[in-house]
N, C-alpha and C positions, 0 to 999 in steps of 0.2 A: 504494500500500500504506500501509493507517494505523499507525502508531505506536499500542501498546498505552496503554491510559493510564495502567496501571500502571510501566510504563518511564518515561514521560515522568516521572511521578512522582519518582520516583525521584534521573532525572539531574537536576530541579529542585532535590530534596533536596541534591543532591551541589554543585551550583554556589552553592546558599545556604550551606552548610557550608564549604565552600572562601573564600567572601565575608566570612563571620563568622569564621575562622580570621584572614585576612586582615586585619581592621580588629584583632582583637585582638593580632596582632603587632603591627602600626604602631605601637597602641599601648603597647603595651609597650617598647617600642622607644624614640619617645619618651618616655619619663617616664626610660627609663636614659637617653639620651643629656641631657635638660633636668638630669640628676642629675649629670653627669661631672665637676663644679666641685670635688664634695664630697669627692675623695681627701684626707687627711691627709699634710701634707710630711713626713719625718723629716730631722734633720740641726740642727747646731748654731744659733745665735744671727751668724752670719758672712751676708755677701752671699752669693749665690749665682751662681754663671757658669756657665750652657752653651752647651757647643760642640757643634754641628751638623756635622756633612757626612759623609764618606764614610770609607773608610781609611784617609786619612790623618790621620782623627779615631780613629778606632777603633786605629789603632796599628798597623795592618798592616805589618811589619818587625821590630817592636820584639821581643825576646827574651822579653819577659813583658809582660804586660799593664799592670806597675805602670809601665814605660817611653815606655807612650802619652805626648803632650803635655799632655793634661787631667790627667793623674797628677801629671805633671814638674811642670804649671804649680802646683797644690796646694804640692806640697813649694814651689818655689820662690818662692809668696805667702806660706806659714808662715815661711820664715827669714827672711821680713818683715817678721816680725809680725800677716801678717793672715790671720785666721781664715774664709778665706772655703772653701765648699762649691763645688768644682768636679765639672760633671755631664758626664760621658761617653757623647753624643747621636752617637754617630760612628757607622756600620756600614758593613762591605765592601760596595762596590755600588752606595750610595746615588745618585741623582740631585740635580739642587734639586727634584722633582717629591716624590722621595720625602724629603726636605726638610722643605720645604712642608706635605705632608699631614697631620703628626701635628702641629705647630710648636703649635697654638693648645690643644691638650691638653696639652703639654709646660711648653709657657708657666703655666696653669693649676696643673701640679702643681708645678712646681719654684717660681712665682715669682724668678724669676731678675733681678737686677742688670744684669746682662751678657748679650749672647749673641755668642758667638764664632763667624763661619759661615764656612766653607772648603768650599766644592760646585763643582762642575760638569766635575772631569775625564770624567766617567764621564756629563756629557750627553751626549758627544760619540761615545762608544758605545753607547749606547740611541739611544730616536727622538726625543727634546731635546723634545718635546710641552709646551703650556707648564700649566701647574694653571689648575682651575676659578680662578674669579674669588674663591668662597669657599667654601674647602676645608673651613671646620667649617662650613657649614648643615649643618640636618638631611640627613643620607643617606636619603634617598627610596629605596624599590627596591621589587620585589614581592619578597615575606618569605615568601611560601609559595612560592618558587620557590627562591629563597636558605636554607631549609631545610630542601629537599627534596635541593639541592646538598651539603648538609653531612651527612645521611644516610647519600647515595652517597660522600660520600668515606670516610666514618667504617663503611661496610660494606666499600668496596673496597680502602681505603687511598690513592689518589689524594690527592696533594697540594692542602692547599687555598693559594686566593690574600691569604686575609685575617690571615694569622698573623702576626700585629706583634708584632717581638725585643724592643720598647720597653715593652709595653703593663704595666701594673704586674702582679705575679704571673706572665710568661711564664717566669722565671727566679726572682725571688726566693721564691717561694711555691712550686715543683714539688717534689714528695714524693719526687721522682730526685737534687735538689739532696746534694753530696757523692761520697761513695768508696763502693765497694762492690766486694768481692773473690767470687770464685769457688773453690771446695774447694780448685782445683791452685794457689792462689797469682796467680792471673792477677786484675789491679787493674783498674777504670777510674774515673776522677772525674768528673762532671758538677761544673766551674767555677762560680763566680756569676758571673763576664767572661763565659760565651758556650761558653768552649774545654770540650775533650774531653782528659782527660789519661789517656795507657795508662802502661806499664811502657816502651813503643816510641818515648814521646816524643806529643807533643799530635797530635791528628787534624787534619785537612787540612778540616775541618768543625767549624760552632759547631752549639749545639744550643736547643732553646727546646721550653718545654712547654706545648701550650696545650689545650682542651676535653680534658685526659685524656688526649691520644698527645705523645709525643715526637717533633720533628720534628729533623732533620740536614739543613743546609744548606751548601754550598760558602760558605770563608772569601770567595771573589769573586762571591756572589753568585747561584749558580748552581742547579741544579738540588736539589728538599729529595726528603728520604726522609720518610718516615711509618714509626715505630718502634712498636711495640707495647709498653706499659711498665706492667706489673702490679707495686702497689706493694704488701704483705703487712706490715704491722708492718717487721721488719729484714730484710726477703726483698726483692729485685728481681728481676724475670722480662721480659726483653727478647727480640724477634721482630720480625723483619723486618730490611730493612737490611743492615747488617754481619753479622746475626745470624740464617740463612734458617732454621737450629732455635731454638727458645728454649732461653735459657741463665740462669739463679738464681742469685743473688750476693747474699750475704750483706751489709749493711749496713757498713761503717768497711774500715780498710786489715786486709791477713792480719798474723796476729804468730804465724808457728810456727816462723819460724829467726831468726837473728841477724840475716840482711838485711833480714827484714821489719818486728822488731823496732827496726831502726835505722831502716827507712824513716820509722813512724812517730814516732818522738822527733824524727826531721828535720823533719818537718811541723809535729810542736808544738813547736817552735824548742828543742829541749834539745838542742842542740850537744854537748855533751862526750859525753854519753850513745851520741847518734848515730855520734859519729867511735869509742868505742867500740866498740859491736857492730858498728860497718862494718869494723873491723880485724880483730877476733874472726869475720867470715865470712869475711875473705881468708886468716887465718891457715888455717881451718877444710878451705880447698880444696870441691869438689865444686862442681854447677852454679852453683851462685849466686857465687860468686865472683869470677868476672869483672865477674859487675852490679855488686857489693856494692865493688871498686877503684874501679870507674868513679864511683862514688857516692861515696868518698873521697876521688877525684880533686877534685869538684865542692866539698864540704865544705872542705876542705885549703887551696885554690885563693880560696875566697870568704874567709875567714879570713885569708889575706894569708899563709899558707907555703906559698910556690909551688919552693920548692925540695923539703920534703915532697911536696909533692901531682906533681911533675917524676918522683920516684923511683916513685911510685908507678904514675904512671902509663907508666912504657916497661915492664913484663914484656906489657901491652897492646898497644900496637905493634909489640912484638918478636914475639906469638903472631899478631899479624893477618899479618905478611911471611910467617912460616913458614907459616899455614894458609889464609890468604887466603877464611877465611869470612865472608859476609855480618855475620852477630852480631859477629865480634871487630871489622870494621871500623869498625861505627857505635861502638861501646863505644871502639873507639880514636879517632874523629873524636872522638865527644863530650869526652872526655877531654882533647885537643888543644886544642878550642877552650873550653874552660874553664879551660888554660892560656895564651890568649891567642894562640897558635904556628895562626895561620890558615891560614899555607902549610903548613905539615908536614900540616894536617889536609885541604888542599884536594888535597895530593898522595897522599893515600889515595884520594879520593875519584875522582884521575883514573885510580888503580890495579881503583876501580870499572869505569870508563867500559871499560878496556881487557879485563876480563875478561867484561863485560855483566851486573853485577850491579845489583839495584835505581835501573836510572836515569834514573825518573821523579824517585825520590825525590834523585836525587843534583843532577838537573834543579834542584827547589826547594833544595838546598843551596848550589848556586852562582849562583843568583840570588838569595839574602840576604846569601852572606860575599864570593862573587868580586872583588865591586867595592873590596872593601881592598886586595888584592895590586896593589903595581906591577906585579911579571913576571908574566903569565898566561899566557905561551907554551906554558907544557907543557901549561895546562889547553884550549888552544886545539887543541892539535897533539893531545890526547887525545880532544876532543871530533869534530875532522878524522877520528879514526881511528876511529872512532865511525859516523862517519854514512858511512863507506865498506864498513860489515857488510853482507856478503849478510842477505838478511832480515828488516830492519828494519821495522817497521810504521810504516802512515804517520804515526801519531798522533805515536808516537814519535820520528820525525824530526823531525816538526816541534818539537816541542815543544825538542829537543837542537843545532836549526837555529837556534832563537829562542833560545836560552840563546848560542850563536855569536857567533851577532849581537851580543847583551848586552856580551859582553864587548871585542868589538872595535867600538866603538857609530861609529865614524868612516868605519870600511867601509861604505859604498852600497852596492856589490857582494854583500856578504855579507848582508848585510839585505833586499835585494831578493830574493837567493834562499829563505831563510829566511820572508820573503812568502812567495813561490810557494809551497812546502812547504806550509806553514797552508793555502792556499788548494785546493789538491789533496786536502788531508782536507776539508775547510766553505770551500765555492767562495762562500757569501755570510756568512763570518765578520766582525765589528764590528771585529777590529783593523784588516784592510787596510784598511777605509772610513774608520775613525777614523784612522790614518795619511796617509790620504790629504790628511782633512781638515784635521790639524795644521799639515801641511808638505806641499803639494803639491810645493814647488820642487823640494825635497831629492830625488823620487821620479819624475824623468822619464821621458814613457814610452818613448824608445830604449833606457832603463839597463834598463827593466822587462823590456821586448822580450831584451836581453841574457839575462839572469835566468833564462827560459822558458827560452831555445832550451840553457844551462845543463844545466839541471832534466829537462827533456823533450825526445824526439823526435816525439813522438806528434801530427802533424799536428791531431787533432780536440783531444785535451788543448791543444794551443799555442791556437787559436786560441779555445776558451770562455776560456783564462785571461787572453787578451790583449783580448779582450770583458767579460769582468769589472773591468780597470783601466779601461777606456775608461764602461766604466758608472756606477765609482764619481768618475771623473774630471768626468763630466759633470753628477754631480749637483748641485741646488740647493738646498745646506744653509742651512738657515734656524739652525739650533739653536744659535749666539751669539742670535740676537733673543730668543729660546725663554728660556733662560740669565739673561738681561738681566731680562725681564718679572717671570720667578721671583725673583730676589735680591731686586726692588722690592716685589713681595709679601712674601718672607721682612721683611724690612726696615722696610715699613709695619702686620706682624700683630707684630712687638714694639715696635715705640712705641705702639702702641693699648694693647699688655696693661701698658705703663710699663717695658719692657725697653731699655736702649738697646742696638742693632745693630755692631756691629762684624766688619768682614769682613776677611777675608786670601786674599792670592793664593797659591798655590803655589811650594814653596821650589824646584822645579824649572822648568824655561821651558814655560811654557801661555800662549801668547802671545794667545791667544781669550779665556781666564777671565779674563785679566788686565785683558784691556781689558771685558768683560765689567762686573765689578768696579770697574772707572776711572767705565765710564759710568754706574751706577747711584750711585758714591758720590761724583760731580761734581750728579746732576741732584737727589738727595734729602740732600746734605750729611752722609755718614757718612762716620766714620773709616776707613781704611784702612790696616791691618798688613800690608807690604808685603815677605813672608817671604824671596822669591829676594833682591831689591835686601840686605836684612838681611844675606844669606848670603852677598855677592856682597864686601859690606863687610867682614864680621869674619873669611874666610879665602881662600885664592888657591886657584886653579879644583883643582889638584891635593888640597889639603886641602880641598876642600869635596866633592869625589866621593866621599871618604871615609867620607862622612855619607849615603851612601846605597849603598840594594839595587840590583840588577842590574837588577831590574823599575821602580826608580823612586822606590820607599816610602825614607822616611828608616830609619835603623835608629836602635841607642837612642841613639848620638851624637848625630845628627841632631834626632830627638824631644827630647833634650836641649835643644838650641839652641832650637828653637821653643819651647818651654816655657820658656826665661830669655829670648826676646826679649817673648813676650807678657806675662809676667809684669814686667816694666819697663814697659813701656807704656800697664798696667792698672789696672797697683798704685795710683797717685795717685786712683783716683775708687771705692776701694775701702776699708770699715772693719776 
């Protein structure tokens, strides 16, 4: 059967079209990417330092974002006298891979002095793969297929893979950037840091704006949302997400009662004004009330009358005992730990555990403050009593399994069960593999075997779970060599751009990175800040847990420290 020759016609037409499409992306393509030298830096006449790597750059712990170490380290080169520009290149998640990839655009725009790199916990739960050889050539791809992919995402909403939090304008330039209230009073902030600020306390998600949608990512890296975000003059209109109707919010914070009114002069730093109208809503009584204490609490407390801000705050945990509702509890933790009183505020929160309120989120509470408290028996015994609920789901277990563990980190026993748990929900999760690979020793498999027969009776359950440590036991991890290769590229794409390198190990025991790190700054002669030995020096093991979360992250004490250890170290090659 012949082929019409009109048809052939045709699909000749279509394949020449598709060819000419083609070469005119590439080039387009190239001429932006031979273009990408040309951003303009802002910032003073000072050197410039950035710091690369993961969360533990990004600040993950820290209370606020100004408590990052690149923050800390700023303050603590200025009451140095030196004016240097410190650049905040850290994100939840990172790899050295994802490192790596932007480093030569980065290098480009910031011109940096220094580059401070802290990577590779988080090779070791990805697949430690090592970067091309040279991560800025031109990127080669077929471009009518890569915007046909953008299309479909941008019709379906599908997540895309190319959205970089770095990129200049994913944040500074979005038309969402700021506050924006809704009729009832209800706030949310899109940060210039990344974070999400409600009236409920920051999202458990950063945000980034890029071709036009709003995207929502997990703080750890995890899975993003695609948000629909129509921006009208002072009008926002958000969909999707959080938000499965759309919902329009008016531009800046609400001002139609006293608390709002005081919200806002909080914001624009008029104190007096603020602790004002926050008295005048508590005098006033009605819903806001409670919010508007707790906000005076926080005011009172930063000001330094903590014996005011004390008084104020117990009619708050005197109404959470009596009524014992979710709202009064959080308004009373917070309030607590604003007064510094971490135990009073961790024993609300086991008051949570016992009644089964919010305790995901009580979960993330106690793996940021837990690790202060000497005694955490009750919080332990509360969390015991916890996972003995009929009913529980399994995510939830684990998740409350692993917080257990957190706190009692010396128990094998308990941490192996707390394994198993996670494993039962995501039988091929990154931590047990990554645990495995930390510390095998620590994780023998009779203790493991123990652990199951624990957890489960379920013959078919025991035996895929006792097959899955046997699998993760026998693997052949390469990803220190992975790790290694990557730093010696990070390391030789900033002395090429006139950067000098400087790397730091982890202020907690990463007994891989570290050596990781040894070996590259033995074979190519870079400095090395050598954060745990630091830590190990200026305080004794009970004071130095102090300075960390339950999950690992330093909190602001901690980011303190690193931020005055590297700022001494730096300061002399610095104007």
């Amino acid at each position: 059967m012949r082929v019409p020759r009109k048809i052939l016609l045709i699909l000749l037409g279509c394949v020449l079209g598709l060819i000419a499409l083609e070469v005119v992306l590439q080039v387009a393509a190239y001429v932006i990417w031979s273009r990408r030298g040309t951003q303009p830096v802002a910032g003073g006449d000072g050197d410039r330092v950035l710091c690369v790597g993961d969360s533990f750059t990004w600040g993950l712990g820290a209370s606020d974002p100004a408590n990052a170490y690149p923050r800390v380290l700023e303050r603590q080169l200025a009451e140095r006298g030196i004016a240097a520009r410190v650049v905040n290149g850290g994100w939840p998640g990172n790899s050295s891979v994802d490192v790596l990839t932007p480093l030569q655009r980065r290098l480009r725009d910031y011109h940096p002095r220094l580059v401070l790199v802290l990577v590779g916990y988080n090779d070791f739960w990805s697949s430690g793969h090592p970067a091309p050889e040279d991560p800025d050539a031109f990127p080669f791809e077929l471009r009518t297929l890569r915007l046909l992919r953008l299309l479909y995402a941008a019709l379906t909403g599908s997540p895309r893979d190319d959205v970089d939090p770095d990129r200049p304008g994913a944040v500074e330039q979005a038309p969402v950037l700021g506050a924006w209230h809704d009729p009832n009073g209800v706030w949310i902030e899109f940060r210039p840091d990344g974070q999400v600020e409600t009236p409920a306390g920051f999202l458990q998600s950063l945000w980034v704006w890029d071709a036009g949608r709003l995207w929502l990512t997990s703080r750890e890296g995890g899975e993003r949302q695609a948000l629909d975000a129509r921006v009208d003059g002072d009008s926002l209109t958000l969909a999707g997400g959080p938000f499965p109707a759309p919902v329009t919010f008016a531009r800046g914070l609400p001002e139609r009662t006293d608390y709002e009114r005081g919200l806002r002069a909080e914001r624009d730093g008029r104190r007096g004004d603020a602790v004002r109208l926050y008295r005048a809503a508590v005098a006033a009584g009605g819903a806001e009330a409670d919010r508007a204490r707790r906000a005076l609490v926080r005011m009172l407390a930063a000001g330094g009358e903590q014996a005011a801000a004390r008084e104020v705050a117990e009619p708050l945990v005197a109404a959470w005992e009596a009524q014992r509702t979710s709202a009064l509890g959080w308004l009373a933790i917070d309030a607590l730990l604003d007064l510094g009183d971490v135990a009073a505020a961790l024993r609300i929160a086991a008051g949570f555990l016992d009644a089964g309120l919010d305790q995901d989120r009580v979960a993330e509470l106690l793996i940021r403050r837990g690790a202060e408290l000497a005694d955490r028996e009750f919080l332990i015994a509360a969390l015991e009593r916890a996972l003995e609920r009929d009913g529980l789901a399994p995510a939830r277990r684990a998740t409350l399994a692993g917080v257990l563990a957190s706190l009692a980190p010396d128990d094998v026993d308990r941490r192996l069960r707390a394994m198993v748990d996670l494993l039962l929900v995501d039988p091929d999760n990154p931590v047990f593999f990554g645990a495995l690979s930390w510390d095998r020793e620590r994780y023998p498999r009779d203790a493991f075997v123990r652990a199951v027969d624990a957890t489960t009776s379920d013959p078919a359950r025991r035996a895929a779970l006792i097959a899955t440590y046997d699998r993760a036991a026998a693997g052949d991890d390469r990803t220190a060599d992975a790790l290694a290769g990557n730093l010696a590229q990070i390391v030789r794409r900033c002395r090429e751009a006139g950067a000098e390198p400087i790397l730091l190990t982890y202020p907690i025991e990463r007994a891989q990175v570290a050596a990781a790190v040894r070996q590259v700054a033995a074979a190519l002669q870079v400095e090395v800040i050598d954060l745990l030995a630091e830590f190990r020096a200026r305080c004794d093991p009970a004071a130095c847990a102090k300075l960390f979360t339950l999950d690992g992250h330093c909190n602001d004490d901690g980011y303190r420290l690193v931020g005055r250890i590297v700022a001494e170290r730096i300061a002399p090659r610095l104007r």
